[in-house]
N, C-alpha and C positions, 0 to 999 in steps of 0.2 A: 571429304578428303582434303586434306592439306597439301599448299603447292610443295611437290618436290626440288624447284628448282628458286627457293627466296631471292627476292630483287637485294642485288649486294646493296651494299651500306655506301653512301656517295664516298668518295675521295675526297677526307680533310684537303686537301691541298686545293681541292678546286673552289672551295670555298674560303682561302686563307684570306683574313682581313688585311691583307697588303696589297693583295688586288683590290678587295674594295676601297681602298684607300692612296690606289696608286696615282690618282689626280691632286694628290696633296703630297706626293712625293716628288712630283713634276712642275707644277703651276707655278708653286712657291719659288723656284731657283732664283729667284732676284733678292729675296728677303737676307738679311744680314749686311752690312753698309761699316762703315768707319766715320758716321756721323754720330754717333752716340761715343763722343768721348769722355773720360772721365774729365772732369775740374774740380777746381780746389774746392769750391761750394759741397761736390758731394763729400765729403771728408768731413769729421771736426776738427775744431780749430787749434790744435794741438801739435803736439812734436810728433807722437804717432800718429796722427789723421793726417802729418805730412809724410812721414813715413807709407802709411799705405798708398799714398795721393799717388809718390813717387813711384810705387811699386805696379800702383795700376796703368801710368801711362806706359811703364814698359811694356806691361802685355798689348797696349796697343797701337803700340810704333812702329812692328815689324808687319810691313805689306809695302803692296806694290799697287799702282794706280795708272795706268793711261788711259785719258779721253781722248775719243777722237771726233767728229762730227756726225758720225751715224752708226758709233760701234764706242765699247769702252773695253779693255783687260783689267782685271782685277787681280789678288793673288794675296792671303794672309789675312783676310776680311772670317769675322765670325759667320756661319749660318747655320740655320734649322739641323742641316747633315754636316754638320764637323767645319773646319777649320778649311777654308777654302784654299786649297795649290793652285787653282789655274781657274778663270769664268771669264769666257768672253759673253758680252751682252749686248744685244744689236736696241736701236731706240724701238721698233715695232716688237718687242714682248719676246723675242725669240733668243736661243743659247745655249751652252752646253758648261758642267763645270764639274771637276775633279774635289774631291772633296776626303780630308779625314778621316776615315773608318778604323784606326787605331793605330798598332805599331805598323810601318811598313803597308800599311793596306789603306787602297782609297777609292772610291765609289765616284761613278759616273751618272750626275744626271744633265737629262738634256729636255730641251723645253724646244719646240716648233709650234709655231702660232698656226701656220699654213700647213702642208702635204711634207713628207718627206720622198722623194724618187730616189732609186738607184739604176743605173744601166751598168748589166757588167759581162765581163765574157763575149766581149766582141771579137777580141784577136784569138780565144780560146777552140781551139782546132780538138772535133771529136769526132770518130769513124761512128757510126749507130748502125753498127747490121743488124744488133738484137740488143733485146731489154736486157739480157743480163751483160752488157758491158759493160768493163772496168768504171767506178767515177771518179769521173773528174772534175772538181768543185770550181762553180764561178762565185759561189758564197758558201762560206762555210765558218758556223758558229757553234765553238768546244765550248762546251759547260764542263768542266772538273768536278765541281762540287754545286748542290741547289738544283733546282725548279728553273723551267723556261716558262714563259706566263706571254698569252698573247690575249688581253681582255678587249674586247671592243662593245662599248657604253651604245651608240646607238649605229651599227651596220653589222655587217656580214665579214665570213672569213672565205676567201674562194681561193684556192690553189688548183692551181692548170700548169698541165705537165706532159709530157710524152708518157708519160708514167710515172704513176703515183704509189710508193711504198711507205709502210708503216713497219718498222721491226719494236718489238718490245726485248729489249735484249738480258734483261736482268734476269735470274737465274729463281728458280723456286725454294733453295735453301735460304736465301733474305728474304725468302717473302715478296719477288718482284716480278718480274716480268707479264703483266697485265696489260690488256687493252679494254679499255672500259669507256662507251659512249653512252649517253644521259641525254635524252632529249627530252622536253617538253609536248612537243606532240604527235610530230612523225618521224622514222626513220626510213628512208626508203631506196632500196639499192635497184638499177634499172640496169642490164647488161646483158646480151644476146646469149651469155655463157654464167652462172653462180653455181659457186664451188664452196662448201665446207668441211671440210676435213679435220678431223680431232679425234682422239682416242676414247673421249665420249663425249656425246651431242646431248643436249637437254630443249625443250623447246614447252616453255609453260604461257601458258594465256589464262589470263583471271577470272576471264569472263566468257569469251569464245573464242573460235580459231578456225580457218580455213586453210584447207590444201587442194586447190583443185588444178588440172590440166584439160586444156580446150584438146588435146588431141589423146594424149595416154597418160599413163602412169601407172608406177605399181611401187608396192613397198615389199622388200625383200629382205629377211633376217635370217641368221642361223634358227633362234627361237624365236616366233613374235608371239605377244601378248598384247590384245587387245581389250577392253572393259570399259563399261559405264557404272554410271552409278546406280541406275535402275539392275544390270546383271548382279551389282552386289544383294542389292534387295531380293534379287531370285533368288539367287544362290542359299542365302540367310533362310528362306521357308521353303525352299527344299530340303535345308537338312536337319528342320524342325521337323517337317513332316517322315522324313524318313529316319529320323527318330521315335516320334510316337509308332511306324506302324513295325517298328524292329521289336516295342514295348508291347504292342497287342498279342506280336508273335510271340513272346516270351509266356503272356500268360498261357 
């Protein structure tokens, strides 16, 4: 028999090389400077080599610079991500900087050497008589458009909560609204109460599978159908055999 229920196909997204690559969209934030300026040496020595000479230090006279003793602002400096608007940089590796991403649009990267913390929603007043009350956000992050991506290189993700929800809200006509967990080697839900409810339940094991209860259980269908693989093999010469003897009768 073949599984009825195929292991879906991973989520391109979970594997998009931007995640792999997202420590080279971070680290680097310091890279691009206003030391590399044109002079007249890079030019020929010409009326137009002084022409472009002239033309290239305008592209890079417009920015802004302040040092300070253990932080600098930058602003109009080239980098790896666009044309920088704003980079503060501290002297221990650390900073954050708005950066070019075309017309009207501009990207934020931020570089922490250390931990980032937030405390929030101290003065946030909430009644909890039950889980399903109204929310009300002490952090709340809108994507419009795109992927939320939380990759961690070498630790764990733990989220603790009074209550913990997952919605998949996209609708079946795009093709969306899945929830889909990929693990490596166990996945394992531990709760005095597990509920599954769906319009149909599939449950395939490649190799074996266990249902058992230390106290009861019973399975209850309108029709059930139960079979192995050896019942097919009976079935198969019982109705070889009850063929030939339908053929004896005949003669």
């Amino acid at each position: 028999m073949t599984d009825s229920f195929p292991r879906p196909t991973e989520d391109p997204r979970l594997i998009d090389p931007i995640s792999d690559n997202i420590d080279d969209l971070t680290d680097n934030i310091t890279e691009g400077n206003i030391d590399a300026l044109p002079t007249r040496g890079d030019f020929p020595n010409t009326r137009s080599g002084a022409n472009q000479y002239s033309e290239a230090k305008k592209l890079h006279r417009d920015y802004d610079l302040d040092i300070k003793n253990h932080y600098r602002v930058e602003a109009g400096q080239n980098s790896p991500y666009g044309n920088v608007s704003y980079r503060v940089l501290t002297n221990n590796g650390s900073g954050f900087a708005f950066c070019e991403d075309g017309i009207n649009r501009e990207n934020l990267q931020t570089v922490v050497s250390g931990r980032s913390v937030e405390a929030l929603g101290k003065s946030i007043e909430r009644n909890r008589d039950a889980a399903q009350d109204e929310m009300i956000p002490a952090k709340l992050v809108k994507c419009h458009n795109g992927d939320y991506v939380i990759d961690c290189d070498n630790g764990d993700i733990i989220l603790k909560a009074d209550n913990i929800k997952i919605v998949a809200k996209g609708t079946s006509d795009t093709n969306d609204g899945d929830i889909q967990v990929f693990a490596n080697k166990n996945v394992m839900i531990d709760s005095p109460d597990v509920r599954i409810v769906g319009s149909n339940l599939r449950l395939t094991a490649r190799n074996e599978f266990t249902i058992s209860a230390k106290v009861s259980g019973g399975i209850v269908a309108g029709l059930l159908s139960m079979a192995s693989s050896d019942d097919f093999k009976a079935s198969i010469l019982m109705e070889k055999m009850t063929s030939l003897i339908n053929a004896l009768k005949a003669q």
